[in-house]
N, CA, C and O atoms as a GROMACS GRO file, in nm:
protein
  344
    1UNK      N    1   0.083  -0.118   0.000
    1UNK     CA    2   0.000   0.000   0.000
    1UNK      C    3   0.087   0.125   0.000
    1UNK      O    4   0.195   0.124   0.059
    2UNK      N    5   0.042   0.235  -0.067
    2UNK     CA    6   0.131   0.328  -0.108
    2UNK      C    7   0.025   0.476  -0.095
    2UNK      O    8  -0.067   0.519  -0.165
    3UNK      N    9   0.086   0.520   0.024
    3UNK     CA   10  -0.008   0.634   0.048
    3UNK      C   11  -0.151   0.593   0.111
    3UNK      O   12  -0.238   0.678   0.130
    4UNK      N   13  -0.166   0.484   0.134
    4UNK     CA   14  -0.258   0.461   0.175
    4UNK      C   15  -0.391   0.430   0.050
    4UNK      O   16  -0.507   0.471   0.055
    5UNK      N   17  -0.334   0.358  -0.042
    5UNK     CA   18  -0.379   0.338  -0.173
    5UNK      C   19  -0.359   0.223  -0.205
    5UNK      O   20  -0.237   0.209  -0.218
    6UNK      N   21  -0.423   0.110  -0.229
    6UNK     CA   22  -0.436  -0.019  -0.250
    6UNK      C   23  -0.403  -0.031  -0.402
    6UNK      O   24  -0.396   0.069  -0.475
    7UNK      N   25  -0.384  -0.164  -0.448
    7UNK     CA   26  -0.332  -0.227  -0.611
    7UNK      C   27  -0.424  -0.168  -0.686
    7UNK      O   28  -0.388  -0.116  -0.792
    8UNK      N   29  -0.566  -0.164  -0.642
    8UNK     CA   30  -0.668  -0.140  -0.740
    8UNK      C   31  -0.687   0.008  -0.786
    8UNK      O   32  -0.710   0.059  -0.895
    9UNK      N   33  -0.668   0.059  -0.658
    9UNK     CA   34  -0.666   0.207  -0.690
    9UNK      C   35  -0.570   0.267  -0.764
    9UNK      O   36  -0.606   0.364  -0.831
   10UNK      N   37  -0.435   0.228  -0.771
   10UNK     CA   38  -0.329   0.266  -0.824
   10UNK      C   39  -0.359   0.207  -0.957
   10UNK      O   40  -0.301   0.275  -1.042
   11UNK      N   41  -0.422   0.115  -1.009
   11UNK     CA   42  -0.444   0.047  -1.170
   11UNK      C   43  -0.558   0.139  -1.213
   11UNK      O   44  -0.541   0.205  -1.315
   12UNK      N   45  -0.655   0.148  -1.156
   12UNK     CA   46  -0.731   0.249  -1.162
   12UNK      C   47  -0.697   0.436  -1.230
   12UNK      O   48  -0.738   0.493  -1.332
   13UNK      N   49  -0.596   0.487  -1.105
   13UNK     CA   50  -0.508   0.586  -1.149
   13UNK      C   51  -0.486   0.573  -1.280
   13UNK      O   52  -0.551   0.633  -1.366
   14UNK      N   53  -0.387   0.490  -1.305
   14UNK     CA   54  -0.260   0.487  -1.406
   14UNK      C   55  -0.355   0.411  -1.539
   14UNK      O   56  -0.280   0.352  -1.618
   15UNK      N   57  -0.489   0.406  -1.572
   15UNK     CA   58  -0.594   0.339  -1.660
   15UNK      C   59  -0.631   0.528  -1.698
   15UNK      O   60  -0.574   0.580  -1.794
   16UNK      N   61  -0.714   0.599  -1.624
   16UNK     CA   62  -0.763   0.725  -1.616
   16UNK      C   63  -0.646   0.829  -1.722
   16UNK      O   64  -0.662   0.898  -1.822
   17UNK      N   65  -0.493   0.783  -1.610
   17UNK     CA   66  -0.409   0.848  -1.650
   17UNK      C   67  -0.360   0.828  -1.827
   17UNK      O   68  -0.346   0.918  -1.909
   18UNK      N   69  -0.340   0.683  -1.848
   18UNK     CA   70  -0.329   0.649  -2.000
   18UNK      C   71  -0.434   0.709  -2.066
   18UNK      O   72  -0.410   0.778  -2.166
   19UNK      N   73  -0.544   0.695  -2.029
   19UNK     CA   74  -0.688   0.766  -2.125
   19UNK      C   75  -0.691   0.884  -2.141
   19UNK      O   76  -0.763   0.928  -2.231
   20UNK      N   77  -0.622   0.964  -2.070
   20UNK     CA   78  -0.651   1.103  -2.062
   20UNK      C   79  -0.547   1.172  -2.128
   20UNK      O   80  -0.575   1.282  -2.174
   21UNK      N   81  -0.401   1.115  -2.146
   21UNK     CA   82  -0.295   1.168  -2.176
   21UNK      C   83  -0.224   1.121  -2.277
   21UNK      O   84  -0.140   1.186  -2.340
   22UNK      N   85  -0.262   0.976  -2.300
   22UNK     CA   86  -0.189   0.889  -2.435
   22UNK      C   87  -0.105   0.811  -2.402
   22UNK      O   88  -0.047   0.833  -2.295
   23UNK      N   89  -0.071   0.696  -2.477
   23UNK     CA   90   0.027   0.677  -2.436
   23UNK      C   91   0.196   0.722  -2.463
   23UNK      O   92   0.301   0.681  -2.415
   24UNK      N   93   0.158   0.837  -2.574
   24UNK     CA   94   0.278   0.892  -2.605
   24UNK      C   95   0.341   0.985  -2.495
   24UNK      O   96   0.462   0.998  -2.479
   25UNK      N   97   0.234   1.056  -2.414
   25UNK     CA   98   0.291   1.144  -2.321
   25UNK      C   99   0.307   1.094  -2.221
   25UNK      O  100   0.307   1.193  -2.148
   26UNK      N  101   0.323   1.000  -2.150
   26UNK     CA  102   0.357   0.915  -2.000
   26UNK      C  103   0.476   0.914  -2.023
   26UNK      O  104   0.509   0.959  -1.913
   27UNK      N  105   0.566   0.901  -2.073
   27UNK     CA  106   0.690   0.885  -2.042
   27UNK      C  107   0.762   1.026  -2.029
   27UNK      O  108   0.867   1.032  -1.965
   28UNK      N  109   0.711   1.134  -2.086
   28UNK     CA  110   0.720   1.266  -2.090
   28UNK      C  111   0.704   1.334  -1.943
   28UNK      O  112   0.776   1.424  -1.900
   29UNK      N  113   0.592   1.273  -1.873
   29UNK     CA  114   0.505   1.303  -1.729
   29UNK      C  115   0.570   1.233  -1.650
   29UNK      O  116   0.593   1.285  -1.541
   30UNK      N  117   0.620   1.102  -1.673
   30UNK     CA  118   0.711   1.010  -1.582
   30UNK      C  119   0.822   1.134  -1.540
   30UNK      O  120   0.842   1.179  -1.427
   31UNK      N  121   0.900   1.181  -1.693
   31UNK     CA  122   1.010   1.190  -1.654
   31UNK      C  123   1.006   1.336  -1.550
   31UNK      O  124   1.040   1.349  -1.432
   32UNK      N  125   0.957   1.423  -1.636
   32UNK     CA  126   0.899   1.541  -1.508
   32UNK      C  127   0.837   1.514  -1.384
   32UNK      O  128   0.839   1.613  -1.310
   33UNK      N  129   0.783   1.418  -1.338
   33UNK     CA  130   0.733   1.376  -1.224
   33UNK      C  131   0.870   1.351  -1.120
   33UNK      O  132   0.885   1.385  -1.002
   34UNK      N  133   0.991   1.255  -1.241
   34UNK     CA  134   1.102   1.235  -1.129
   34UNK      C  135   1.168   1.310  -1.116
   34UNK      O  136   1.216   1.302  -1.003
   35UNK      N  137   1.225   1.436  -1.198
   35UNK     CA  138   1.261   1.539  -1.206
   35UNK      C  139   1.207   1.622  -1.054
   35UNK      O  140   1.293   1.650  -0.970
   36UNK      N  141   1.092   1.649  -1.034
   36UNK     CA  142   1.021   1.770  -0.930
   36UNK      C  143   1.046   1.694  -0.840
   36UNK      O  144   1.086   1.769  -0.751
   37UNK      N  145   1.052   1.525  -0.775
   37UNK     CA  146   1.092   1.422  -0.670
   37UNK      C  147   1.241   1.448  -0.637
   37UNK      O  148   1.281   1.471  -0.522
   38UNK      N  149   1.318   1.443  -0.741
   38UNK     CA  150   1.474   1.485  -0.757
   38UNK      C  151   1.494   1.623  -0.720
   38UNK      O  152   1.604   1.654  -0.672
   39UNK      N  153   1.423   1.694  -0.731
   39UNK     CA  154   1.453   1.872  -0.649
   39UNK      C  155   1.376   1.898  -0.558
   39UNK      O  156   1.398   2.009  -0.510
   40UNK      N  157   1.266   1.825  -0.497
   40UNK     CA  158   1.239   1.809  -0.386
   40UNK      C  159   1.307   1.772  -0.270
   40UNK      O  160   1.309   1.833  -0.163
   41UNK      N  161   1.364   1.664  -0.300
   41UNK     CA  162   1.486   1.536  -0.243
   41UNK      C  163   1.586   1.636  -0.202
   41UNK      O  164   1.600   1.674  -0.086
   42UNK      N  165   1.660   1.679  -0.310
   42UNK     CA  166   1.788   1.792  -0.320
   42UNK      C  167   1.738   1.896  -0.199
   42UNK      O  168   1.807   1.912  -0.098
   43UNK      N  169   1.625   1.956  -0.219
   43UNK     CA  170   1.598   2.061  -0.143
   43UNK      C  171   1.609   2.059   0.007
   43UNK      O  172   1.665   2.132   0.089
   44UNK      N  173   1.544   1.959   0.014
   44UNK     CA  174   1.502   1.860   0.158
   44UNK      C  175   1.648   1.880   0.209
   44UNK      O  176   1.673   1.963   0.296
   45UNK      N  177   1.746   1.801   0.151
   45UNK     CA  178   1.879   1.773   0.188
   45UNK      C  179   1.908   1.875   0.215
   45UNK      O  180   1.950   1.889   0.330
   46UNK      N  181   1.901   1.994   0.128
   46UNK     CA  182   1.976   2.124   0.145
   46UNK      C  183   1.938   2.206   0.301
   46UNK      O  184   2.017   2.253   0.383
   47UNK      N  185   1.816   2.202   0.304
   47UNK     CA  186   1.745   2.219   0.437
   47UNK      C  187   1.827   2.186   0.537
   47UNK      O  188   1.886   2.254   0.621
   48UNK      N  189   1.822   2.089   0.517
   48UNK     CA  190   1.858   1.969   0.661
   48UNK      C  191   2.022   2.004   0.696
   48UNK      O  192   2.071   1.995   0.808
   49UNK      N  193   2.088   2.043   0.583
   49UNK     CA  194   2.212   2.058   0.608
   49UNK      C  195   2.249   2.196   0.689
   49UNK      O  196   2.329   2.221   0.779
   50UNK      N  197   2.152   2.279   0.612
   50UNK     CA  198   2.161   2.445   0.654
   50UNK      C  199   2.150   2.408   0.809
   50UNK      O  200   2.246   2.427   0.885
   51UNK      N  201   2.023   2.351   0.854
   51UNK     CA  202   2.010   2.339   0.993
   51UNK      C  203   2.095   2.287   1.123
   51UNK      O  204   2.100   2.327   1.239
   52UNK      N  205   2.152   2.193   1.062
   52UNK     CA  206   2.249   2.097   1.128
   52UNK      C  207   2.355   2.209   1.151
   52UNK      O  208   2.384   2.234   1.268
   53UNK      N  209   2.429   2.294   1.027
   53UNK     CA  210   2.552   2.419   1.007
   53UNK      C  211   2.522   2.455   1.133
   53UNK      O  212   2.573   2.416   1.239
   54UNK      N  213   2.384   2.582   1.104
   54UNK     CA  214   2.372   2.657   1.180
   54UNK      C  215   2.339   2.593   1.308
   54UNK      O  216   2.327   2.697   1.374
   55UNK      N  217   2.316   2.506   1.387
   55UNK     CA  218   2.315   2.470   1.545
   55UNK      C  219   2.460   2.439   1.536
   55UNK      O  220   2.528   2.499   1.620
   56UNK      N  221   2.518   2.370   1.464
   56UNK     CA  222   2.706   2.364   1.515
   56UNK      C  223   2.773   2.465   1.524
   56UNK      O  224   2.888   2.464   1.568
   57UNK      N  225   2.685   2.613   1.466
   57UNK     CA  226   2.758   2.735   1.500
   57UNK      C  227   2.706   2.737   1.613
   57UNK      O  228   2.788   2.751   1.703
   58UNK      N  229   2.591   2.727   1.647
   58UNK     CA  230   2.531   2.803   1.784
   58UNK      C  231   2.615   2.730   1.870
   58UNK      O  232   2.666   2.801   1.956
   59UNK      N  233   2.650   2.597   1.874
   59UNK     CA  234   2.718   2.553   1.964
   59UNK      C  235   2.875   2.580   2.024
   59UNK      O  236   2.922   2.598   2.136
   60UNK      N  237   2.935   2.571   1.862
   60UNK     CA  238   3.067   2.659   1.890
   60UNK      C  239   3.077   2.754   1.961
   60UNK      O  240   3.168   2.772   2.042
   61UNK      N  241   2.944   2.858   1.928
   61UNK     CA  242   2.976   2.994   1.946
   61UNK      C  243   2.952   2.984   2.082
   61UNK      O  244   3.019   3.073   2.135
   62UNK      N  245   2.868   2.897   2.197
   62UNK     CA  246   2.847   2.892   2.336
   62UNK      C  247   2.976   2.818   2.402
   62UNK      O  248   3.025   2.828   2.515
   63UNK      N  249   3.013   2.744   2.292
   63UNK     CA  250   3.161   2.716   2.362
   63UNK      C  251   3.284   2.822   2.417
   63UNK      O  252   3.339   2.845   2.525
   64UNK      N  253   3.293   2.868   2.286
   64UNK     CA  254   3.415   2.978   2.258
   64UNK      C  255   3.340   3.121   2.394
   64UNK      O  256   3.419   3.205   2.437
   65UNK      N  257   3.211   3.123   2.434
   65UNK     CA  258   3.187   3.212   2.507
   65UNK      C  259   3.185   3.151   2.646
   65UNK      O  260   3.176   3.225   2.744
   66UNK      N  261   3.196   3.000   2.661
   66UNK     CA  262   3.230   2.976   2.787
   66UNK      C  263   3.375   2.967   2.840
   66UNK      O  264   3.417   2.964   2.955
   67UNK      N  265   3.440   2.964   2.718
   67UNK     CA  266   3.589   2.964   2.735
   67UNK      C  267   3.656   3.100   2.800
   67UNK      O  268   3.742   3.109   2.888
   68UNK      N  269   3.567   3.229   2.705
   68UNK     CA  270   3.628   3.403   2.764
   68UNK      C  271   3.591   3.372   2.840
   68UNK      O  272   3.698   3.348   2.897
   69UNK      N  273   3.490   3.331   2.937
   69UNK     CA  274   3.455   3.358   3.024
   69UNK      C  275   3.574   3.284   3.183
   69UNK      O  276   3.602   3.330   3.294
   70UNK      N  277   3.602   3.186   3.126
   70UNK     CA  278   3.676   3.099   3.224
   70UNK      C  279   3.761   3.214   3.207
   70UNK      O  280   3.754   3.294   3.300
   71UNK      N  281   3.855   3.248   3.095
   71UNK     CA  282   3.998   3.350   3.119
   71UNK      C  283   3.955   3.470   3.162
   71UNK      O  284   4.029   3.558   3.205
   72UNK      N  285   3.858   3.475   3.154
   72UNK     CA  286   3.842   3.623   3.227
   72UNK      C  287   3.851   3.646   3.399
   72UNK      O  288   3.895   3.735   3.472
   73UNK      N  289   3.771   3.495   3.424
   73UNK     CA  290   3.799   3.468   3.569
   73UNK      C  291   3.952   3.429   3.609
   73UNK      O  292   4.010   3.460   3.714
   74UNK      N  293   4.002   3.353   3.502
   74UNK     CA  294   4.130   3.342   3.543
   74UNK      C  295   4.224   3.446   3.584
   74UNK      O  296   4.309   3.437   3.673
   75UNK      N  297   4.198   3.554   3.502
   75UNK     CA  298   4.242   3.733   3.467
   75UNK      C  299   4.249   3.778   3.591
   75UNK      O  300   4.351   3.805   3.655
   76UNK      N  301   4.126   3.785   3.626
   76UNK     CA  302   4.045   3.864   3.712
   76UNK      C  303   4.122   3.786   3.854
   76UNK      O  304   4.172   3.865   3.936
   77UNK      N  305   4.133   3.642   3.883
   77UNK     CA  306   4.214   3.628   3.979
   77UNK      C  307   4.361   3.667   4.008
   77UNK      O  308   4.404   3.713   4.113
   78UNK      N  309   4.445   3.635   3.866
   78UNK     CA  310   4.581   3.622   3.890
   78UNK      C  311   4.604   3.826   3.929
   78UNK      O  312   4.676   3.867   4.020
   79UNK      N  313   4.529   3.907   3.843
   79UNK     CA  314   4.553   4.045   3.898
   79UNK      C  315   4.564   4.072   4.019
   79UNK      O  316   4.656   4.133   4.075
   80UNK      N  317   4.404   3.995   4.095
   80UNK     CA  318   4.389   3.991   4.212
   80UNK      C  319   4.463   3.954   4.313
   80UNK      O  320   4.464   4.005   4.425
   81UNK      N  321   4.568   3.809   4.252
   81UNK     CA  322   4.695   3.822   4.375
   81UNK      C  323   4.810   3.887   4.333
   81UNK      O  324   4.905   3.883   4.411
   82UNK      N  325   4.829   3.970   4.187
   82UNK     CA  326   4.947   4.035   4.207
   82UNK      C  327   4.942   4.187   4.265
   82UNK      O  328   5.037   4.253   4.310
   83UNK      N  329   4.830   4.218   4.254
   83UNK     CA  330   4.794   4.346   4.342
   83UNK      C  331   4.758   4.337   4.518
   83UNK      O  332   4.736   4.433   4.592
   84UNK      N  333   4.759   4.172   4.562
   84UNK     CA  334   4.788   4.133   4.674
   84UNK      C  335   4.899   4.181   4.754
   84UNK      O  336   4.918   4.224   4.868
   85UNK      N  337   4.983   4.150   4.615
   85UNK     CA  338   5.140   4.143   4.716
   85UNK      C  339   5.207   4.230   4.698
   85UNK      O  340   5.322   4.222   4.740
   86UNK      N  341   5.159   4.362   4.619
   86UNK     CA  342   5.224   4.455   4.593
   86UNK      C  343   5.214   4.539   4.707
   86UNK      O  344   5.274   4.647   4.709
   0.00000   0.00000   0.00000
C-alpha cells in the first residue's frame, strides 16, 4: 500500500491516466514527475544541512563564550593576587 492506496486504486489511477494523456505522453510526465521528486529530495537535503551548520555554529559559538569567560575569571584572579602582594 502506497499512500494509503491499495493495487486497485493505483491500476485504476494509471488506466484514467493512460486515457486522458496517451500513451505517447507518459513517459514525458514520468520523466517530469522524477525530475520535481529529484529537487524536492535535493531541497530537503539542502534544508537539513543548513540546519544541522547553523546549530554547530550556535554551539561553537556557546563554547568559545564559555571559554572568555573561564579566562576572564582566570584574569580577574591572577591580577587579584598580584595586586595582593604589591
Amino acid at each position: 500500500m502506497f499512500l494509503f492506496i491499495g493495487a486497485s486504486e493505483i491500476f485504476f489511477i494509471l488506466l484514467i491516466v493512460l486515457l486522458f494523456f496517451g500513451a505517447d505522453s507518459i513517459p514525458e510526465i514520468a520523466r517530469g514527475l522524477g525530475r520535481g521528486i529529484y529537487e524536492i529530495r535535493r531541497a530537503t537535503q539542502d534544508i537539513k544541512n543548513e540546519i544541522t551548520k547553523s546549530a554547530q555554529e550556535v554551539i561553537e559559538k556557546e563554547e568559545i563564550a564559555e571559554q572568555a569567560e573561564t579566562i576572564r575569571k582566570l584574569k580577574d584572579e591572577i591580577e587579584g593576587t598580584i595586586s595582593r602582594k604589591r
